[in-house]
N, C-alpha and C positions, 0 to 999 in steps of 0.2 A: 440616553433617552429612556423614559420608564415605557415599559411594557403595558398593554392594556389589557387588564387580568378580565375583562370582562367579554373582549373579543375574544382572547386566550381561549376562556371556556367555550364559549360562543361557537368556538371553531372545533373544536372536540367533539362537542355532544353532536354537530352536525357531521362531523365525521360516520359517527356511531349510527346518524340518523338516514344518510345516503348507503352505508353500507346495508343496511338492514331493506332499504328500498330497492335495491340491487338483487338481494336475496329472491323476490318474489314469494317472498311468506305470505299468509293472510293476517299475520297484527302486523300494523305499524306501528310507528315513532311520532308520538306528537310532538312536535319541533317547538310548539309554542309554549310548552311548560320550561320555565327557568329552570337551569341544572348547573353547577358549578363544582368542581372539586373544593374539598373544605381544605382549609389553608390558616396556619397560626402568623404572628408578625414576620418571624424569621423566616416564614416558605415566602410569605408576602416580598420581601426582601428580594431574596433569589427570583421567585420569578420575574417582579420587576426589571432587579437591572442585571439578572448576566448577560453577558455579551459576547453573542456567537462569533467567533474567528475564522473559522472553517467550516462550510456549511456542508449540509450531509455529501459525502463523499463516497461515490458509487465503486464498490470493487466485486462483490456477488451478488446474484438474486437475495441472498442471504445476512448478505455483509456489509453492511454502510460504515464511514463513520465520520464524526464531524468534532469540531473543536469548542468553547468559551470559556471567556471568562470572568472571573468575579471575587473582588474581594481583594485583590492584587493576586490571585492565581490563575494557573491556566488547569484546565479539564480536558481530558480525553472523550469521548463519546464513542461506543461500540452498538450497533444497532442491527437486529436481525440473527444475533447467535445465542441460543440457547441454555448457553449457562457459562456464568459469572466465572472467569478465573479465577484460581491460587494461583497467585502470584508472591512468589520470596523472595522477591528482586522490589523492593521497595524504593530502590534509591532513582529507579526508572518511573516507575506508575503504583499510585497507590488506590485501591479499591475506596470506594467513598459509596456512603449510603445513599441510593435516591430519595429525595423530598418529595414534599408535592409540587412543590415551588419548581424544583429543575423540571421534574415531569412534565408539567403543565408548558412553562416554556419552550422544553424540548420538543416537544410534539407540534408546540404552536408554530415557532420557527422554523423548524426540520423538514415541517409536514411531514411524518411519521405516519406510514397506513393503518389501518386496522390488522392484525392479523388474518391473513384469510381463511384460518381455519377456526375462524371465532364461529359459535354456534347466535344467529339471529335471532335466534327466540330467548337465548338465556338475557342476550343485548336488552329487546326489550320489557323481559319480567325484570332484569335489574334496576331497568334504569325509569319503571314506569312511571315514579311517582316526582312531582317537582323535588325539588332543593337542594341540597347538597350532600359529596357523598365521599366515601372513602377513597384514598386515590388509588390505592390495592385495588376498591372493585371495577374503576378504569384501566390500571393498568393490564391487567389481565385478557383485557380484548386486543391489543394492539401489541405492533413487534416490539420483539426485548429491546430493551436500551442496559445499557450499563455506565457507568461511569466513574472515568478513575483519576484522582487529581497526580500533577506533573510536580515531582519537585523542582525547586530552586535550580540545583545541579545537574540535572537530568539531561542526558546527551540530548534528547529529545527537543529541548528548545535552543534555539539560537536567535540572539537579539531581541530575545521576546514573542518572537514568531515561533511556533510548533510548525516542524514540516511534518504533514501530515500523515505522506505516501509512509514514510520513515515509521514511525509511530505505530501506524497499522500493520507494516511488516512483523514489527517487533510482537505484535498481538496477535498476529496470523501465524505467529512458528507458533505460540504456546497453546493456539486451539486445536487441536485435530479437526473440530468441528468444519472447518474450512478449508481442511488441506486435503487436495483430491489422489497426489502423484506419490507413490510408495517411494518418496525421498526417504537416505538412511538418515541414521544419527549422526554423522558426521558431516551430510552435506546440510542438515538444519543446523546443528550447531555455528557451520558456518554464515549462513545465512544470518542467524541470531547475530554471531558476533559483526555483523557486516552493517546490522540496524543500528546498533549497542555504537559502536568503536570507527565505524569507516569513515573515510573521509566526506565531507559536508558536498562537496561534489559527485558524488556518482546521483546516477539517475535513479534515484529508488524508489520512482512510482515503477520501474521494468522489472526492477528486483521483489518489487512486491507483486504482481502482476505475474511474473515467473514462479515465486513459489505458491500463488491460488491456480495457477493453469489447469483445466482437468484435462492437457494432453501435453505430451511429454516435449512432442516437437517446437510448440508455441510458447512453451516452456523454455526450449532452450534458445528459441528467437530473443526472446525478454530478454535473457543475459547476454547473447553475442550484442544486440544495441548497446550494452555499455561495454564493451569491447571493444566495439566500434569506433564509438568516440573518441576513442586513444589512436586511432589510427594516421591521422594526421600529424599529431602532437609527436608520437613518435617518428614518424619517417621524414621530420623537418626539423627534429632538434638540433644534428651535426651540423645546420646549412645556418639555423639561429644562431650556433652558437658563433661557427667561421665568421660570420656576417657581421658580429658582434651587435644584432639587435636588442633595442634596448628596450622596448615594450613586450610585452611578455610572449610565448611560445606558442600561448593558445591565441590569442588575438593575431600573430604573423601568421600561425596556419590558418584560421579565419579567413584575413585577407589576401590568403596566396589563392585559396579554394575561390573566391570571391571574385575579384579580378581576370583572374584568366582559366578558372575554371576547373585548375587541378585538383587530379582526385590522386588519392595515391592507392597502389594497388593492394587490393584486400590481403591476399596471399601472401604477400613479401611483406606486408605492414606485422600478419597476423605470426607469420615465420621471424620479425624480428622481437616481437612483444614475451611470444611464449621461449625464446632459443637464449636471450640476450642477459639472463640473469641466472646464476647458480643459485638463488632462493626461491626460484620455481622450480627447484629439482623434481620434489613432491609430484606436484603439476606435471610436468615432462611422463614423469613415471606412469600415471594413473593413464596418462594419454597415449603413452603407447601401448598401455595394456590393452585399451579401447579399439585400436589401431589393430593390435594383432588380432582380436577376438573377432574384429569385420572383414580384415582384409587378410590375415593370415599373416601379417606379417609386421614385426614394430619398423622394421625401414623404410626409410622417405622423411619428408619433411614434417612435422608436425599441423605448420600453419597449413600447409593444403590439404590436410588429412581433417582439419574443423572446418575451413574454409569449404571442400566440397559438400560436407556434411551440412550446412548453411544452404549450399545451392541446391542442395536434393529436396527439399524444404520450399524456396521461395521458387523455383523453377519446373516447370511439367515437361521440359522438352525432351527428344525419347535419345541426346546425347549425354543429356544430363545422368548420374548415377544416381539411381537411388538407392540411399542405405536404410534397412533396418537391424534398428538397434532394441535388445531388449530391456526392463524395464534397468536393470544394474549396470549396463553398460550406457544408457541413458544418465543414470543418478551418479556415474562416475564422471562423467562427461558435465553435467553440471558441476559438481562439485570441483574437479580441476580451472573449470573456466572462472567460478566466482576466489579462486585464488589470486589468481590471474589479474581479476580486479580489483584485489585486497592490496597486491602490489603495487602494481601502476599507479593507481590512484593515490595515495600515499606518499610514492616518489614524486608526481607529477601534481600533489596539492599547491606547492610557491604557483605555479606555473594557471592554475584555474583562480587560487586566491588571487592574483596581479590583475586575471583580465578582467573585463567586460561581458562575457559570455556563461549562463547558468541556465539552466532549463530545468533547475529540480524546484521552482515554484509551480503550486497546483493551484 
């Protein structure tokens, strides 16, 4: 369906025109002079018919972002961060010039704010005169956009669909601008490769969500959630397998939880996920150093040593332990857990591809 470049504009200049009302300045904004960004055929084009897939997608005050397409391609949309990546990872996202054409539509569709630290009076000595204008001198009152086309190849799409949560991660390690928690280099690295390479099932709106946290604890909530998720899946596979069920592992734990209501216990789930593999040695390792550095000691069970760390967090009751942790014994502790579900995930992809069950649509 074509776009109507003339509400388009319509709806901009009144953007321009409410904010400046808001302001309580003494000039206004005559709403009734015609105003339009200027536009050649080819902006004409884009803004008509791209076609948004993802609409703006709330992660910061800061940070939206949203999906379309056009052309036979798909675009990325970054909104609210201040300055355009380098990126030399081309084969993921490639930087693309803004038009006037995507402008004009982005904003129209997105509803994109004005920036609020636009000055109203420059609003209306710019814009006092009717007709049409540069789309730089529009651009510049309203939050950044950027936008970056996906190739062909790009892990980033499946089926034609961009998950979006996924995408933004991947955008959100390479900005500082957005990242609040003095994570190291190797607990982004891992993150990075978890947007890039992980399996198409983890939930990585949590994983994205975890790495924008501005506090370490809710932070590490986001990743134990896709920890979590494994925990049925593992403490029922020996009983799948015995049983020789033949619909898949994830769907029998489903309807075991379902039906009669079993849960399986966090701590003996969490003590089989992280014990049960010699390629979490790594993992094992980092976790007990955590282990000793709070409790003084690496002995004991692992999974109750994160598992309580979990309850000191979602419980205030005064049996409950509270631990604190500092910010390195925090970023080690993330970082062992997203190993955690670099594995699982991985081994247990047949097992999410066969069922019926996905939650990583936003």
């Amino acid at each position: 369906m074509s776009r109507n470049m003339i509400e388009a504009n319509k709806y901009i200049f009144n953007q321009l025109a409410n904010f400046v009302e808001e302001s309580k300045i003494d000039d206004t904004f005559d709403r009734q002079k015609k105003r339009y960004i200027e536009t050649n055929d080819e902006d004409k084009e884009w803004l008509k018919k791209l076609k948004i897939t993802n609409k703006k997608y709330p992660i910061l005050p800061n940070f939206q972002t949203a999906s379309f397409q056009y052309g036979g391609n798909d675009y990325f949309v970054a909104i609210g961060v201040k300055e355009n990546l380098e990126i030399n990872q081309e084969e993921f996202i490639q930087p693309l010039e803004l038009n006037p054409g995507i402008f004009t539509a982005l904003l129209f569709e997105l509803k994109i704010s004005v920036d609020q630290k636009a000055n109203p009076l420059e609003i209306t000595n710019d814009f006092f005169n009717e007709g049409g204008y540069n789309f730089h001198q529009v651009k510049d009152f309203f939050e950044p956009i950027f936008v970056y086309k996906i190739p062909k190849n790009s892990p980033f799409l499946s089926l034609d669909n961009i998950n979006i949560a996924r995408i933004s991660g991947f955008y959100a390690v390479k900005s500082s601008q957005v990242i609040s928690l003095k994570f190291l280099p190797n607990t982004l690295n891992e993150f990075e490769k978890l947007f890039i390479e992980g399996s198409n099932n983890i939930p990585y709106e949590s994983l994205l969500f975890s790495l924008v946290s501005v506090s370490w604890k809710y932070s590490f909530l986001d990743i134990y959630r896709c920890i979590e998720r494994l925990f049925p899946i593992s403490a029922l596979e020996d009983l799948h397998k015995k049983l020789k069920i033949e619909y898949s592992l994830l769907n029998f734990a489903d309807d075991i939880e379902s039906s009669i209501g079993w849960r399986p216990k966090e701590n003996e789930a969490l003590n089989k996920l992280i014990n049960n593999n010699s390629s979490l040695e790594i993992a094992r390792q980092i976790l007990r150093e955590v282990k000793d550095n709070i409790e003084g000691t690496e002995k004991g069970k692992l999974g109750d040593f994160v598992y309580g760390i979990r309850n000191s967090i979602v419980h205030f009751r005064p049996a409950t332990k509270q631990n604190k942790l500092d910010d390195n014994n925090w970023d080690m502790l993330i970082y062992s857990s997203l190993l955690i579900i670099e594995y699982w995930y991985e081994k247990y992809e047949p097992q999410f591809t066969d069922s019926n069950f996905n939650d990583n649509e936003t």
